[in-house]
N, CA, C and O of each residue as an XYZ file, in Angstrom:
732
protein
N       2.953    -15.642     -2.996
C       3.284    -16.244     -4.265
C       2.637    -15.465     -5.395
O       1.412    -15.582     -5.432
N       3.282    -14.561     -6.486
C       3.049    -14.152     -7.321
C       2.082    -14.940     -8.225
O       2.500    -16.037     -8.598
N       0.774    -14.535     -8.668
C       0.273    -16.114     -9.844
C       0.310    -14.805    -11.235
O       0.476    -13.590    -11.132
N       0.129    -15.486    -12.223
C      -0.117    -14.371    -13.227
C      -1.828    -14.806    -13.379
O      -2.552    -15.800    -13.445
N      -1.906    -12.850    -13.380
C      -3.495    -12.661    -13.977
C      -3.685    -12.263    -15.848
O      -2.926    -11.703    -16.639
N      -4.795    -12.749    -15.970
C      -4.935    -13.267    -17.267
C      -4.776    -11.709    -17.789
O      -5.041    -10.893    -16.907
N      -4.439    -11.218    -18.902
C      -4.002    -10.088    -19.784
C      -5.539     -9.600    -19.226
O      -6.444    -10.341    -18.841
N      -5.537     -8.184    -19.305
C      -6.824     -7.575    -19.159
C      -6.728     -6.564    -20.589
O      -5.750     -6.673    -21.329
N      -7.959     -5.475    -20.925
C      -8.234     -4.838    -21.866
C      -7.188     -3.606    -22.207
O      -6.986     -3.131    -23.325
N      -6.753     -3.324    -21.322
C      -5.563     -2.254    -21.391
C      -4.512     -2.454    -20.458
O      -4.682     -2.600    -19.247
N      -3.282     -2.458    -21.125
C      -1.627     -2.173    -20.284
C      -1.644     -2.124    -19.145
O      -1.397     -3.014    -18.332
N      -2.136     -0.379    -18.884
C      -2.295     -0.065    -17.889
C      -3.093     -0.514    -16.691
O      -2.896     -0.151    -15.532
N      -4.158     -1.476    -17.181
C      -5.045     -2.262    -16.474
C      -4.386     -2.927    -15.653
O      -4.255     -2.785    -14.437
N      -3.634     -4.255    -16.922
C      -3.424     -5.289    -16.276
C      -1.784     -4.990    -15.468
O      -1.283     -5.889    -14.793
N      -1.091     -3.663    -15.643
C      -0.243     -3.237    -14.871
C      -0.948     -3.324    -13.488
O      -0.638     -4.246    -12.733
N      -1.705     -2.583    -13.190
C      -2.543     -2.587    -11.826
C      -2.960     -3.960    -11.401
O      -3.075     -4.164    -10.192
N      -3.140     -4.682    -12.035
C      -3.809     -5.746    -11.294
C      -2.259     -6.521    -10.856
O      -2.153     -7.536    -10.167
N      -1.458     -5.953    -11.293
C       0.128     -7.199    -11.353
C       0.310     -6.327     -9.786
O       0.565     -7.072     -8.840
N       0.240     -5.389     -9.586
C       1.295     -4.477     -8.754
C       0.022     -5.245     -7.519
O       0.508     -6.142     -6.830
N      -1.225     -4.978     -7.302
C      -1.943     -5.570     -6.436
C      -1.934     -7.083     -6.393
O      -2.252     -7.269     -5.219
N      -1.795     -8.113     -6.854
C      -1.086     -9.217     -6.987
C      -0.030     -9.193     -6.137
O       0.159     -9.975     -5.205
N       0.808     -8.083     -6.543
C       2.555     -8.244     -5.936
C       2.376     -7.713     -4.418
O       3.203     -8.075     -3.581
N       1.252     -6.815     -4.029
C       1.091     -6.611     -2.758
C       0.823     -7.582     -1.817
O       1.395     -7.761     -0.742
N      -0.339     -8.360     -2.439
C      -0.697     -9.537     -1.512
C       0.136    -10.548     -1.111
O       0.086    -11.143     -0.034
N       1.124    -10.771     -2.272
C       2.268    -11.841     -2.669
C       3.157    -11.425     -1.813
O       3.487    -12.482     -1.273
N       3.766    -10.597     -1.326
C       4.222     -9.534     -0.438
C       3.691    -10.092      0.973
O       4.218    -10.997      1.619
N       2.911     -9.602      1.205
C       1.992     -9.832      2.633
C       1.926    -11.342      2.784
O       1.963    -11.782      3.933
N       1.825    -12.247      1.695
C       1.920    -13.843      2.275
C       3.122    -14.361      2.543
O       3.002    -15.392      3.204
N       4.831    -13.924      2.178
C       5.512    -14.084      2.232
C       6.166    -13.613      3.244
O       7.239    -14.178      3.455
N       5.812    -12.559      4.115
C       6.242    -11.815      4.887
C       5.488    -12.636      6.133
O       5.903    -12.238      7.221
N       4.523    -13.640      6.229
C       3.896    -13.940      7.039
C       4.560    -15.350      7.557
O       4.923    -16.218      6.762
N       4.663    -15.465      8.829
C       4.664    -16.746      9.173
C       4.200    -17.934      9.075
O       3.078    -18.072      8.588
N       5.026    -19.198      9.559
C       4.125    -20.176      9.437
C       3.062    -20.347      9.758
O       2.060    -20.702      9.136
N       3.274    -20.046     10.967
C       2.025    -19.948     12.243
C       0.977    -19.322     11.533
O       0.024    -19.848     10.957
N       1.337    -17.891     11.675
C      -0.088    -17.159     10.963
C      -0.690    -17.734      9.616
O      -1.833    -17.358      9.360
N      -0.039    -18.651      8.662
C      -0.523    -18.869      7.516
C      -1.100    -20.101      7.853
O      -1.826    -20.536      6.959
N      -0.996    -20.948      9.055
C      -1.399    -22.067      9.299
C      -2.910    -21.530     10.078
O      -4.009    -22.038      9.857
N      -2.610    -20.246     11.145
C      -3.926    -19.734     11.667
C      -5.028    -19.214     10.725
O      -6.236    -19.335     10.934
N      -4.475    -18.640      9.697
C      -5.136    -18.202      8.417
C      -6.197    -19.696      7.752
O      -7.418    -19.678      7.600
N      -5.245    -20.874      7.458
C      -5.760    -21.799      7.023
C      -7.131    -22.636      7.937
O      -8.138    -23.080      7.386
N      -6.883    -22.689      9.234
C      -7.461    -23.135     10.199
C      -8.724    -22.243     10.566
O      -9.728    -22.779     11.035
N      -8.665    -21.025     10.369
C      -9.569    -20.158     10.530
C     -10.468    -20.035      9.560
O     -11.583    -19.521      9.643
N     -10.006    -20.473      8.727
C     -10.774    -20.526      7.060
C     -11.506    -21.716      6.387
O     -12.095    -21.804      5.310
N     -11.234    -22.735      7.535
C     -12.088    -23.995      7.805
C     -13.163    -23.937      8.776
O     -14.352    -24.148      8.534
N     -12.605    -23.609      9.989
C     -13.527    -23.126     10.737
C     -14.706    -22.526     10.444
O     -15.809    -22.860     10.875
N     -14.404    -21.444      9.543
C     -15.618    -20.281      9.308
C     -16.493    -20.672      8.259
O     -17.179    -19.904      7.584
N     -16.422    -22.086      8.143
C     -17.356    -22.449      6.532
C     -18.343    -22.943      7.231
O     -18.200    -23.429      8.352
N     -19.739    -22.826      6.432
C     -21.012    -23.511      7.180
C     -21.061    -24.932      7.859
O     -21.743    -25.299      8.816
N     -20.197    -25.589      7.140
C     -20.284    -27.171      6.863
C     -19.276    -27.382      8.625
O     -19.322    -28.558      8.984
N     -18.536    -26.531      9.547
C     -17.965    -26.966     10.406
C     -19.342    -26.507     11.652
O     -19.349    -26.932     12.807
N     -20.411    -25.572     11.066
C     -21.344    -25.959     12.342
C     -21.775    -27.019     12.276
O     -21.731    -27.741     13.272
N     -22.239    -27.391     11.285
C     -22.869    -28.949     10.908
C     -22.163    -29.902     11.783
O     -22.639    -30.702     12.588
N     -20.492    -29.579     11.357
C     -19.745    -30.866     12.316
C     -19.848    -31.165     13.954
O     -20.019    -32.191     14.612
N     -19.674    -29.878     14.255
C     -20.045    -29.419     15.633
C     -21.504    -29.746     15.961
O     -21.666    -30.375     17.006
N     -22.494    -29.460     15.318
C     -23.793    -29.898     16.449
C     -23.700    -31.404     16.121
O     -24.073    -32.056     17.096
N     -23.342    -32.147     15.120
C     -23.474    -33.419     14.830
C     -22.630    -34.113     16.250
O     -22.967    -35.091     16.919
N     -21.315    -33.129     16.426
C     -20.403    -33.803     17.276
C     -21.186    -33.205     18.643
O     -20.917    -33.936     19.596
N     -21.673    -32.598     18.852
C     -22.767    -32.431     20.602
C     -23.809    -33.111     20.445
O     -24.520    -33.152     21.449
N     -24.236    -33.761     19.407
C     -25.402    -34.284     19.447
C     -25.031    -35.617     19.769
O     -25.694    -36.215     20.616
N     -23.969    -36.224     19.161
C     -23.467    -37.683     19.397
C     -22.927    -37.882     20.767
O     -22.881    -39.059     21.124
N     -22.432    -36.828     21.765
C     -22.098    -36.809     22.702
C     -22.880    -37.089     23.562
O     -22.659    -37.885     24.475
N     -24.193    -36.285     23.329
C     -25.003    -36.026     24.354
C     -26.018    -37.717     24.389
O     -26.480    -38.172     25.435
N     -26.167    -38.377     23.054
C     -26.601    -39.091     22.598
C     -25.541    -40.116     23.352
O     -25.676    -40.467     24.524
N     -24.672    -40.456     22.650
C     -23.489    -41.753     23.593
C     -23.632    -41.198     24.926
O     -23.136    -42.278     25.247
N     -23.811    -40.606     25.982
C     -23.900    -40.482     26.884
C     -25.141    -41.524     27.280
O     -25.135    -42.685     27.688
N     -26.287    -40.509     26.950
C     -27.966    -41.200     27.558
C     -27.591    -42.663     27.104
O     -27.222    -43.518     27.909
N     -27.677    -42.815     26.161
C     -27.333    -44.514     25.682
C     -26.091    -45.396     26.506
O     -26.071    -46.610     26.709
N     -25.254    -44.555     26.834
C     -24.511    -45.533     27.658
C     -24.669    -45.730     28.835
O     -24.256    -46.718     29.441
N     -25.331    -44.744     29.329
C     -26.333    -44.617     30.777
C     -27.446    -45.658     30.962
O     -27.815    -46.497     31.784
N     -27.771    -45.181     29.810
C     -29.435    -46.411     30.266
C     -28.984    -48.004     29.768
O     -29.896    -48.832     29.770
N     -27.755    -48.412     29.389
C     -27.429    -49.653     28.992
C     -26.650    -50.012     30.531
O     -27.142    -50.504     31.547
N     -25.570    -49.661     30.315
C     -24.218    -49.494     31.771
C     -25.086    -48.927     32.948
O     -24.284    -49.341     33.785
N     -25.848    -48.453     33.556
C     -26.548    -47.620     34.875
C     -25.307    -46.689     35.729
O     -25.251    -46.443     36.934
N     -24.118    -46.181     34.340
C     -22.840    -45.338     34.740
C     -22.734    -44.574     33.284
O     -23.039    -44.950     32.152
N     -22.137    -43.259     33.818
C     -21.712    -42.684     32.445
C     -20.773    -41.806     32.597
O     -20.608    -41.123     33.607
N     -20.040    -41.779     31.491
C     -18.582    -41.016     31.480
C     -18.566    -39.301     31.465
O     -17.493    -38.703     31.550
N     -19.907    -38.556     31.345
C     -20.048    -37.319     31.511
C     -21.363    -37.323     31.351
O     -22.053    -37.286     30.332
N     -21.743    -37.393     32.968
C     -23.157    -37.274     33.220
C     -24.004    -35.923     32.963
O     -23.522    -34.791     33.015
N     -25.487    -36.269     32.646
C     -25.666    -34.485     32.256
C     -25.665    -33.652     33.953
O     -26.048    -34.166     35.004
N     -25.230    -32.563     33.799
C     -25.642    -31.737     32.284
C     -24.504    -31.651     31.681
O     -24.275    -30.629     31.035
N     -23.795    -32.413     31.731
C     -22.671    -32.743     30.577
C     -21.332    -31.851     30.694
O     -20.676    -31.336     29.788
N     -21.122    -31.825     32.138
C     -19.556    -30.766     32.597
C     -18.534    -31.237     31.368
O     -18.289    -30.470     30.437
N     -18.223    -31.963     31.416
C     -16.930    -32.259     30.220
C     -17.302    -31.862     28.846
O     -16.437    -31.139     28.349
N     -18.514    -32.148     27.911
C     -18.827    -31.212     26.927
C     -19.050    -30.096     27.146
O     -18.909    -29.632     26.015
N     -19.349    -29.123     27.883
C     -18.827    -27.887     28.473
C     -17.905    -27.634     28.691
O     -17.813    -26.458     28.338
N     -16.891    -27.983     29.134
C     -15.239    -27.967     29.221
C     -14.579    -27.585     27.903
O     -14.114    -26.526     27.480
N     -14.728    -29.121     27.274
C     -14.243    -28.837     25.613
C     -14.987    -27.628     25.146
O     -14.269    -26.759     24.651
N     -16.371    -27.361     25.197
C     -16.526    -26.492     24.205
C     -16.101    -25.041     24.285
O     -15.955    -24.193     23.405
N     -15.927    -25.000     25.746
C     -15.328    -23.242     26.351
C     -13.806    -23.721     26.020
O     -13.112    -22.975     25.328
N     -13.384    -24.694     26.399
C     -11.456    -24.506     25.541
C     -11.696    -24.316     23.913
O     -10.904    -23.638     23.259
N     -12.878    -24.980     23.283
C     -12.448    -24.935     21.471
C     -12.423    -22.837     21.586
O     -11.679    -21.972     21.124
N     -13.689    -22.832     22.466
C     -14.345    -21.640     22.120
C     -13.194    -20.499     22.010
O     -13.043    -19.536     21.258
N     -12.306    -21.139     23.304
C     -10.873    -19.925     23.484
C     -10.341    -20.031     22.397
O      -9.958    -19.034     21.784
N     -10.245    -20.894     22.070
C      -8.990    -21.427     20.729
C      -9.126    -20.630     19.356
O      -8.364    -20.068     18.569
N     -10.735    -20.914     19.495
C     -10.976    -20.356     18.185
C     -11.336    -18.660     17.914
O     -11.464    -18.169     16.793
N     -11.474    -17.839     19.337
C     -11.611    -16.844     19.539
C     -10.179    -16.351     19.002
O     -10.138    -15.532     18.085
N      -8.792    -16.949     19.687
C      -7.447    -16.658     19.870
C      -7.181    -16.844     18.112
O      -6.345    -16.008     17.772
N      -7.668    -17.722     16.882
C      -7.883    -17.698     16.009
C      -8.059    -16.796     15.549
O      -7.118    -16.229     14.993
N      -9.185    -16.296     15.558
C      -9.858    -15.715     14.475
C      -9.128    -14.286     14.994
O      -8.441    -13.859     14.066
N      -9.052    -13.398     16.189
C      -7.527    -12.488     16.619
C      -6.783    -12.558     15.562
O      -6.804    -11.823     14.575
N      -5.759    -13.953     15.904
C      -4.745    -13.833     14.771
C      -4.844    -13.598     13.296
O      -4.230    -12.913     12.477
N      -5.586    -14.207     13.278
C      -6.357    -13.773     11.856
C      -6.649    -12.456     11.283
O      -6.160    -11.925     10.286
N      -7.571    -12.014     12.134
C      -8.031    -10.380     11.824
C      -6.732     -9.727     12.012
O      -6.453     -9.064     11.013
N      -5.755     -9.665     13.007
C      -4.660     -8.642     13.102
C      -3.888     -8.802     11.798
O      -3.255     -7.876     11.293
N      -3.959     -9.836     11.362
C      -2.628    -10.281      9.841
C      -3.941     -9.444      8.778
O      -3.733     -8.852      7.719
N      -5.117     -9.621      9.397
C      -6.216     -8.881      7.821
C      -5.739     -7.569      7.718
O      -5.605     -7.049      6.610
N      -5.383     -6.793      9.084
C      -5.807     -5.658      9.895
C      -4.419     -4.815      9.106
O      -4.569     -3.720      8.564
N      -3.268     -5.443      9.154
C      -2.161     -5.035      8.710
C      -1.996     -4.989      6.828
O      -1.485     -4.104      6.143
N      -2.464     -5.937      6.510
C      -2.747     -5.605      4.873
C      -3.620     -4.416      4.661
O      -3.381     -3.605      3.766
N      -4.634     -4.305      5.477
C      -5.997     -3.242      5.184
C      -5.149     -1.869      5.627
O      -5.291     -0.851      4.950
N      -4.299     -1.878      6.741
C      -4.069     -0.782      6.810
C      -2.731     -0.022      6.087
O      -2.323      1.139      6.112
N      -2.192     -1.432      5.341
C      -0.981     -0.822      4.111
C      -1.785     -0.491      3.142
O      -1.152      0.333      2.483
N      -3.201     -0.709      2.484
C      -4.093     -0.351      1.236
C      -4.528      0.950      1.530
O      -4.522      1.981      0.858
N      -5.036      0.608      3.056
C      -5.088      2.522      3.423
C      -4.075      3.686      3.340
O      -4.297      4.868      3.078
N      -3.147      3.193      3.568
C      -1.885      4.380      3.369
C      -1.661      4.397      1.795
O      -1.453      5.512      1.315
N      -1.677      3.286      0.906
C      -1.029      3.753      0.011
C      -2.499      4.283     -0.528
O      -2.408      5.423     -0.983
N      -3.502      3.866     -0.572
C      -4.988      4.534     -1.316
C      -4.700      6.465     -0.576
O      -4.709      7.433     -1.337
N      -4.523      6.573      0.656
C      -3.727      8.049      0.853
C      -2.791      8.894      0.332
O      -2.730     10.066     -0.040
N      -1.906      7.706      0.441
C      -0.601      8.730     -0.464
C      -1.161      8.947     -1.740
O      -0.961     10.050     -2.250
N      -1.996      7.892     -2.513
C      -2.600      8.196     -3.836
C      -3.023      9.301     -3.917
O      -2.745     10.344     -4.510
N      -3.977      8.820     -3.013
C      -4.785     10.886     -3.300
C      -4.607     11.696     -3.141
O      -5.351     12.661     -3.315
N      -2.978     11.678     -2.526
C      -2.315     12.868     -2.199
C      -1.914     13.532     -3.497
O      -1.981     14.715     -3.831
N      -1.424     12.323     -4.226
C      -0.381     12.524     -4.769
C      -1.459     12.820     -6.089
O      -1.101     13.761     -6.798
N      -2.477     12.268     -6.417
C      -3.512     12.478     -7.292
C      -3.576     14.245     -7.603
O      -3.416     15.025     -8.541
N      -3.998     14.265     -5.828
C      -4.288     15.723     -5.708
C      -3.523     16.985     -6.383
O      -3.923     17.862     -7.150
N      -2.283     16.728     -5.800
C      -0.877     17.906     -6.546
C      -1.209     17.166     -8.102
O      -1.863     17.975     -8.760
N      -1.074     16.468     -8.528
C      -1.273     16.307    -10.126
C      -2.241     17.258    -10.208
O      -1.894     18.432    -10.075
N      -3.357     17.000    -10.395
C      -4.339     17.895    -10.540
C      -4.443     19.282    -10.559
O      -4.855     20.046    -11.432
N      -3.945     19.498     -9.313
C      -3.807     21.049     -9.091
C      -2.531     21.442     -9.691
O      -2.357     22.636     -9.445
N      -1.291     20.820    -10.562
C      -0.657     21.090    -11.157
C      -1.081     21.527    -12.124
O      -0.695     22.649    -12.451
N      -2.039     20.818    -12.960
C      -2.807     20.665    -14.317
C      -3.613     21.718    -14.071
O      -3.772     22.583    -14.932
N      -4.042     21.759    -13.223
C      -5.109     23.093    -13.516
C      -4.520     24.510    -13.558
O      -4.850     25.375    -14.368
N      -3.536     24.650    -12.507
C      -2.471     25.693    -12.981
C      -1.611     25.706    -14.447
O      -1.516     26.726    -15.129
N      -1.243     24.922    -14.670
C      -0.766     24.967    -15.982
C      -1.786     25.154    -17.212
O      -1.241     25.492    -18.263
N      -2.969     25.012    -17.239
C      -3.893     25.082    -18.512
C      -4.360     26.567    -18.015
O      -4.950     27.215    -18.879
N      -4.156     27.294    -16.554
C      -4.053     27.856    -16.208
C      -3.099     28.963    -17.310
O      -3.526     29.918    -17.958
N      -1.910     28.506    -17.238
C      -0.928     29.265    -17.707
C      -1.269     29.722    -19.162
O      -1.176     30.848    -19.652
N      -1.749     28.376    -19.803
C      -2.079     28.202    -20.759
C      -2.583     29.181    -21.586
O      -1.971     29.847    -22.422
N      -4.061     29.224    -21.207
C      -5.215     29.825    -21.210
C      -4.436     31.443    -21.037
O      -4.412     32.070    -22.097
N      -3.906     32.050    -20.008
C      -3.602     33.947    -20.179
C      -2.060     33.626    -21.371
O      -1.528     34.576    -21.945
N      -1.738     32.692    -21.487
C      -0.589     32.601    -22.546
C      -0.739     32.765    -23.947
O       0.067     33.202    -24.768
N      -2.267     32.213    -24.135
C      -3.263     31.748    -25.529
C      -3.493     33.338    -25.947
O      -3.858     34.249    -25.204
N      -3.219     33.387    -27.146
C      -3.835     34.907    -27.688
C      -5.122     34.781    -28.202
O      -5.753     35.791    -28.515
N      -5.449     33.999    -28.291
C      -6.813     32.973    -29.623
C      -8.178     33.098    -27.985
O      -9.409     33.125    -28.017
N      -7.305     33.140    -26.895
C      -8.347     32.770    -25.278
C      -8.646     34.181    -24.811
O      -7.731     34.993    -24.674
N      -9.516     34.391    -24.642
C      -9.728     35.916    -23.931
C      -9.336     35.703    -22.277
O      -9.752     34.840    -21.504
N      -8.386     36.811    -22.037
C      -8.047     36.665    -20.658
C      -9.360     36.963    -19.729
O     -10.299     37.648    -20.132
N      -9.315     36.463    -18.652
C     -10.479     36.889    -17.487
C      -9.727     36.082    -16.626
O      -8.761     35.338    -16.791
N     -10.504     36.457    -15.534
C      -9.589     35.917    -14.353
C     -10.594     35.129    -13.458
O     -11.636     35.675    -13.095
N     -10.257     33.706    -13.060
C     -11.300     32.565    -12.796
C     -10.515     32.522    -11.123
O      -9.287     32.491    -11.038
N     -11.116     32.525    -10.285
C     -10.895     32.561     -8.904
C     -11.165     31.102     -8.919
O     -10.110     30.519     -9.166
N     -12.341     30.119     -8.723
C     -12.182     28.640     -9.025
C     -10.893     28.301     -9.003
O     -10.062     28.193     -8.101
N     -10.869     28.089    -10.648
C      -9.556     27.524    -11.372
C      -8.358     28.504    -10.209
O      -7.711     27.706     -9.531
N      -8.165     29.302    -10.046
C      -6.812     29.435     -8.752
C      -6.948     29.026     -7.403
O      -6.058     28.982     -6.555
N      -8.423     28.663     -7.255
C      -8.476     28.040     -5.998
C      -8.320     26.661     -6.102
O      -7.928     26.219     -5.022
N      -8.473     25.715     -7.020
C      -8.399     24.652     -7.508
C      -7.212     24.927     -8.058
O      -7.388     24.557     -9.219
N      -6.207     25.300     -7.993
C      -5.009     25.031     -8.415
C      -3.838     25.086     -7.082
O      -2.661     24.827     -7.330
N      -4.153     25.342     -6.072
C      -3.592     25.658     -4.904
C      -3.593     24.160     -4.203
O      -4.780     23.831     -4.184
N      -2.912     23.255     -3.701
C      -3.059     22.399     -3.066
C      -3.441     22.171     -1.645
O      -2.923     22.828     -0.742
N      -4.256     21.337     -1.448
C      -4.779     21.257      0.151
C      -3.954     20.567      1.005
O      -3.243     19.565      0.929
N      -4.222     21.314      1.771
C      -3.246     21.012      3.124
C      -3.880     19.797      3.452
O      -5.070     19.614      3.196
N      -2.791     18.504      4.295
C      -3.765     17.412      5.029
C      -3.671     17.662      6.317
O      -3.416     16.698      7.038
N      -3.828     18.844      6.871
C      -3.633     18.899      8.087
C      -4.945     19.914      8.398
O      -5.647     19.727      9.392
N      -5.159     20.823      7.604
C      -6.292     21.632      7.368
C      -7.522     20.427      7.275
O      -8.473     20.237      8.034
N      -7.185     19.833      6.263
C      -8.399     18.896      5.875
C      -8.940     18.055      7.128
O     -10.068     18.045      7.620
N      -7.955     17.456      7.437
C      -7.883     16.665      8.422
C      -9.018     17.324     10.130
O     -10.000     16.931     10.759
N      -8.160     18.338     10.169
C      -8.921     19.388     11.340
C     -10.479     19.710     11.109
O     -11.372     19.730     11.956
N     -10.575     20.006      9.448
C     -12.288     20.540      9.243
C     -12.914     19.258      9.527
O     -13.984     19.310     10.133
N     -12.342     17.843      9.130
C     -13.222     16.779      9.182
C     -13.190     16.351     10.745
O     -14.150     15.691     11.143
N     -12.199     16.665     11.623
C     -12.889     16.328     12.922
C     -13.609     17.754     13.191
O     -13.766     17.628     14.406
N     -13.994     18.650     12.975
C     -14.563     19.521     13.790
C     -15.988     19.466     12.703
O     -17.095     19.777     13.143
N     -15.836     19.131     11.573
C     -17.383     18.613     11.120
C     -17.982     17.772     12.043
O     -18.998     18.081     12.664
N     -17.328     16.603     12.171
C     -17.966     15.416     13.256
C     -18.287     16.061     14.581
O     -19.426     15.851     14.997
N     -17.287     16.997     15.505
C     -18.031     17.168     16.786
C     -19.201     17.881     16.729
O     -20.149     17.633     17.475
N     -19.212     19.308     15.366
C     -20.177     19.544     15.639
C     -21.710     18.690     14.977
O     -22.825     19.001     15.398
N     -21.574     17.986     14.280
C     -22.437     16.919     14.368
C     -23.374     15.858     15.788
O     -24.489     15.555     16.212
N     -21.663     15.641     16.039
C     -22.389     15.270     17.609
C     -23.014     16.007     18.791
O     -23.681     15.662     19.766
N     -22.576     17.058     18.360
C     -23.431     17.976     19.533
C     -24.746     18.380     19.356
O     -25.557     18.679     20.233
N     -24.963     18.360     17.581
C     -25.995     18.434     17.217
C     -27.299     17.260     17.919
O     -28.337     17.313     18.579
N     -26.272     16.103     17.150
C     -27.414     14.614     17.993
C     -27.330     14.891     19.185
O     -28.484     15.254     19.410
N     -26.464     15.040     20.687
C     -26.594     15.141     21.410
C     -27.743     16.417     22.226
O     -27.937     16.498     23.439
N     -28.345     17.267     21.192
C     -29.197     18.536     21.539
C     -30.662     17.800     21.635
O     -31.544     17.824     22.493
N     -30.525     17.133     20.362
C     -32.059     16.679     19.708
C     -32.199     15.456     21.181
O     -33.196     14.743     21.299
């Protein structure tokens, strides 16, 4: 559900905050019932106030038990309390199988912010190195600029490969690890 965010200090600002708005708005709409109901349920769960409920609710258990024992000389889940053990390894599945569903629906937004925060900087990147070639141009075009020739500025005007990049940063890491692995 789209909400509107309050005007921010510049256009362009509060452009950005609309388009991230429209992403999330996106991602809740695209989601199921189920998952928006696991979302909701998981988001109760995880508040302080449901341990509270929980030891209150093992404590009353364990409590109506002894008390109905030493009144009745019978009790409905004698200790060490197999049936509150029961329930609590089924909530435990439940809520494990929860919080799963949960993280995979997080897992899929985080990893559409990652691609497009990528393509950004891809795309950042060629800007840049456009601009620097062109002031590039600029600059031996300028009669007012003394020509010289800046190796930098043409190396910074050349765009990086992500496949190059990609390769130096795993072969930074192994040899890192081989490093820790020496010491």
């Amino acid at each position: 559900m789209p909400q509107k965010i309050a005007p921010a200090e510049a256009p362009h600002v509060e452009e950005t905050l609309q388009s991230i708005a429209h992403l999330h708005a996106e991602h809740y709409k695209h989601s199921t019932a189920a998952e928006r109901l696991a979302d909701r349920v998981t988001a109760l769960l995880g508040r302080p106030r449901f341990l509270g409920i929980v030891t209150i609710a093992i404590a009353a258990w364990i409590v109506g038990n002894l008390l109905y024992l030493r009144l009745n000389h019978v009790t409905f889940d004698a200790p060490p309390f197999p049936w509150l053990e029961d329930g609590l390894t089924i909530a435990a599945v439940y809520m494990a199988v929860l919080i799963l569903t949960t993280q995979r629906r997080a897992d899929r937004l985080a990893d559409m912010r990652e691609q497009m925060t990528l393509e950004f900087s891809i795309l950042t990147e060629k800007k840049v190195a456009k601009l620097i070639e062109l002031l590039e141009e600029l600059r031996l075009d300028s009669p007012e600029v003394k020509d010289r020739i800046d190796p930098e500025a043409q190396e910074m005007s050349s765009r990086a490969d992500p496949h190059l990049v990609a390769g130096a940063i795993e072969q930074t890491n192994e040899s890192l690890k081989l490093e820790e692995t020496r010491k």
